[in-house]
C-alpha positions in Angstrom: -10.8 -12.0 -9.4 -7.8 -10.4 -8.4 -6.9 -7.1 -7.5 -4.0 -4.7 -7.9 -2.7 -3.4 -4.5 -4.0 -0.1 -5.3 -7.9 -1.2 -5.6 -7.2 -3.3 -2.4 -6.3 0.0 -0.3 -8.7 1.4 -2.0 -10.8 -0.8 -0.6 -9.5 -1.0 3.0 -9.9 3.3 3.0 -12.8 3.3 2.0 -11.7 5.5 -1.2 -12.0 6.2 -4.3 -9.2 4.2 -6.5 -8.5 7.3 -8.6 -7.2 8.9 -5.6 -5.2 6.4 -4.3 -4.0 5.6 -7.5 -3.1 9.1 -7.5 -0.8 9.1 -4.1 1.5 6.9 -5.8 5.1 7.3 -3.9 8.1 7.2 -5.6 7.0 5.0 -8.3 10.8 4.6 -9.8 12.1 3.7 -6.5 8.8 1.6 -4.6 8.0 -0.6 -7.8 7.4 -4.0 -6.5 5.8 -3.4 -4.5 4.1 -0.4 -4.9 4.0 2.3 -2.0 0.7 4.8 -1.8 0.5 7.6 0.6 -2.9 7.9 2.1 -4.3 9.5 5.0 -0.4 10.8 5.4 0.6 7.7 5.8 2.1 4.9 3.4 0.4 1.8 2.3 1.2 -1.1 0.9 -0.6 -4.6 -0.4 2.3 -7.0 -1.8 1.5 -9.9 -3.1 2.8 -13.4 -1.6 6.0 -13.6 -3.4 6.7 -9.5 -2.6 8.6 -8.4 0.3 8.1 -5.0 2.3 10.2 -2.7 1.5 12.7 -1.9 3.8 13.0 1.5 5.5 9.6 1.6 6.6 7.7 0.4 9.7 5.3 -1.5 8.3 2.6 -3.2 10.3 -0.5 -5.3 9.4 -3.9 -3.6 9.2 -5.8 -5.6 7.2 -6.4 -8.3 4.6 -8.5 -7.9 1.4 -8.9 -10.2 -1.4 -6.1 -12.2 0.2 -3.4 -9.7 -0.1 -2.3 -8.1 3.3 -2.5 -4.3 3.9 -0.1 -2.6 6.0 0.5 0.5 7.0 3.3 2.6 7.8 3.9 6.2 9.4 4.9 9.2 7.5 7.4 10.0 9.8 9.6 7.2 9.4 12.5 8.9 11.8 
């Protein structure tokens, strides 16, 4: 069954979806894919065809449901 990429961090935290769900950043800007801030820092699970966005530095720290989690820093200086 598939999962949305914020029931596979979720997941990976070890939280509840509601409250990743509700650390949603930037939804108008961080669409595809979608960018949730957790733990102070920012996660992401794109699909395949999705690339990272860019001005992050994102690195692996997981895979769920085979979609890769990574994670980036809040301070992104």
């Amino acid at each position: 069954m598939a999962k949305h990429a914020n029931e596979i961090i979720a997941f990976h935290l070890g939280w509840d979806i509601r409250d990743v769900t509700d650390g949603r950043y930037q939804p108008t800007r961080y669409s595809n894919p979608s960018i949730y801030v957790g733990s102070e820092d920012y996660y992401c699970a794109p699909t395949a065809k999705q690339k990272l966005p860019k001005g992050f530095k994102w690195r692996q720290v997981g895979e769920w449901y085979d979609r890769k989690v990574f994670c980036a820093p809040a301070n992104r200086e």
